[in-house]
C-alpha positions in Angstrom: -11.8 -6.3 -12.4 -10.4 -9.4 -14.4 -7.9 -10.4 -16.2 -5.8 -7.2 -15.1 -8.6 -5.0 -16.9 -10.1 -2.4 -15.2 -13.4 -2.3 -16.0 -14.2 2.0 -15.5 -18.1 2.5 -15.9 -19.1 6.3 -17.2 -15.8 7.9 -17.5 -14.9 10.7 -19.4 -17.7 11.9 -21.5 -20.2 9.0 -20.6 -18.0 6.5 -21.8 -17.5 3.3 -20.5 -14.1 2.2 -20.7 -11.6 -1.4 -20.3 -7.7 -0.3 -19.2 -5.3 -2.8 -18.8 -3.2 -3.1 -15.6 0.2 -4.6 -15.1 0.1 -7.7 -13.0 1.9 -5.3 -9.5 -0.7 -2.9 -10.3 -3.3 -5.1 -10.0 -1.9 -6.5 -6.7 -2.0 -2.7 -5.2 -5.9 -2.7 -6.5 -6.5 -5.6 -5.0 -4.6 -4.9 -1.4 -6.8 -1.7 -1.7 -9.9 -3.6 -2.0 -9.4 -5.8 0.8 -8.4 -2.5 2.8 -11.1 -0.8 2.0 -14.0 -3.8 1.3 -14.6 -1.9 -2.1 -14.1 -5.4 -3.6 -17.6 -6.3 -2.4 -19.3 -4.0 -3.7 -19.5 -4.7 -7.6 -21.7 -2.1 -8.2 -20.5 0.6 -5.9 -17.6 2.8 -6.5 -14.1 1.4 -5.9 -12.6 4.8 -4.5 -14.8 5.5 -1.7 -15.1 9.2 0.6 -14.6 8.5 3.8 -18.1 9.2 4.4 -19.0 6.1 2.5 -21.7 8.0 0.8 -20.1 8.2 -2.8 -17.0 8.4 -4.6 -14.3 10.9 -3.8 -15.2 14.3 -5.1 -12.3 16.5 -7.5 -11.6 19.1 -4.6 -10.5 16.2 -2.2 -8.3 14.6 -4.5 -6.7 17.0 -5.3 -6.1 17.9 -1.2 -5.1 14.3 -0.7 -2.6 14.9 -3.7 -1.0 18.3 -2.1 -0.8 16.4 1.3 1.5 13.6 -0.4 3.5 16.4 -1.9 3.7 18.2 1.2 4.8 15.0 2.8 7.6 14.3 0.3 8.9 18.3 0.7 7.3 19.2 -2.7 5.6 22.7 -2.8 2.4 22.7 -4.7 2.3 25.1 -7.3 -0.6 27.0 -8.9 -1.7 27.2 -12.5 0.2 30.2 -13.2 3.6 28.8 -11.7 4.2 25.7 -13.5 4.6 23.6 -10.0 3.4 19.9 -9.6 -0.3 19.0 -10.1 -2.3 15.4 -10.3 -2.8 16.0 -13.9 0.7 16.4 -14.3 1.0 12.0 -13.7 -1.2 11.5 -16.6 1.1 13.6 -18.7 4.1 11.7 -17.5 2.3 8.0 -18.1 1.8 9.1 -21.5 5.5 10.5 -21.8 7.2 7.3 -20.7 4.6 5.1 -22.3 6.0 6.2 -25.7 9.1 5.9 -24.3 8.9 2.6 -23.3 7.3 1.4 -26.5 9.8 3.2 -29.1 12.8 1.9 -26.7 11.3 -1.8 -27.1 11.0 -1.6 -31.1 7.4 -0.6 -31.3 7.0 2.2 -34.3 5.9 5.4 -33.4 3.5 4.4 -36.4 2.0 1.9 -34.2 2.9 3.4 -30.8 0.8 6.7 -31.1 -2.4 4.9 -32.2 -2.2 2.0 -29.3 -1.3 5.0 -26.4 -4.1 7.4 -27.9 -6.5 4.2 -27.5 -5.1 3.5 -23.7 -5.7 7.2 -22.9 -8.5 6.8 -24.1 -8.9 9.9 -26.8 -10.4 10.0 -29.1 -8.0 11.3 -31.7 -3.9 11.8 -32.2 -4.0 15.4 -31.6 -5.3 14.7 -28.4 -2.5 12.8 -27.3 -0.1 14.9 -28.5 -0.9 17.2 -26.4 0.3 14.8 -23.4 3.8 14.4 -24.8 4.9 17.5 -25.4 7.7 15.9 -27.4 11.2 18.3 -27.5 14.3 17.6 -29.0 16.4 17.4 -25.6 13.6 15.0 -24.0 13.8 12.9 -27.1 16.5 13.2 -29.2 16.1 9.5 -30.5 12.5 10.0 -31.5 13.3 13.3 -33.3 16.0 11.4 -35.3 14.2 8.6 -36.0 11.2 11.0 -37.5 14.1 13.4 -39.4 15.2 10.3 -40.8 11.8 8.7 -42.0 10.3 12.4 -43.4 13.7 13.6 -44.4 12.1 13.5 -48.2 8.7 15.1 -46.7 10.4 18.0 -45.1 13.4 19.2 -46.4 16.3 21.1 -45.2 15.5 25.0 -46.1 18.5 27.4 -46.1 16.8 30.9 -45.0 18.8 34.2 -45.4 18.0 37.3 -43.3 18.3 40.3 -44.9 21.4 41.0 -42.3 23.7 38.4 -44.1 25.9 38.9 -46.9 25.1 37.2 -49.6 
């Protein structure tokens, strides 16, 4: 850590990876290093089990997670019922990232490229699958695309075989 970049060593896929933090990010990660004395340990993982023996495994994460949902008088939900999960905070970063980025003047031109590179994906389809863009999220964005492809896509009049003609 320097500079406000996180420095993440074999992440997804084997990669290594540099995020940048905001400067009150940092200061948590830093608090939390001095909590936990993972600050002095350059080459040992940051997020520690409590057993000291590694870093913290999926399954307790995500048990950690439930129990700060719990707390807050959120019910956990299951796969199948749509409730709150960790991932979900990724999708939502991403979300109001582009939100953030169109709102401050930033093309979606240049927006989409800079957020897939942050995420780290390696392609635009990927992130697209985070924002799960609709029209009553983003009416602004869907506008602002209408407006710039209105030539690309055109208006199409369809007729059902119900209607009179």
């Amino acid at each position: 850590m320097d500079k406000n970049i996180l420095h993440v060593i074999n992440a997804k896929n084997n990669k290594d990876r540099d995020i940048p933090v905001s400067d009150s990010v940092m200061e948590y990660i830093k608090w939390y290093g001095r909590k936990t004395h993972a600050a002095y340990e350059p080459d040992g993982f940051f997020f520690r089990s409590r057993r000291g023996n590694g870093h913290y495994d999926k399954t307790s994460v995500n048990h950690y997670f439930r129990d700060i949902l719990f707390e807050c008088g959120i019910m956990h939900g299951n796969k199948s019922d749509g409730g709150p999960h960790l991932h979900n905070l990724r999708h939502t970063f991403c979300v109001h990232s582009l939100e953030a980025m169109l709102r401050n003047g930033i093309s979606h031109q240049v927006a989409l490229p800079l957020l897939m590179t942050y995420m780290g994906h390696s392609s635009l389809s990927a992130t697209g699958r985070y924002l799960k863009l609709t029209a009553e999220a983003f009416p602004d964005l869907v506008d602002q695309i209408s407006r710039i492809y209105a030539d690309i896509i055109p208006d199409l009049e369809v007729k059902t075989e119900y209607e009179d003609e």
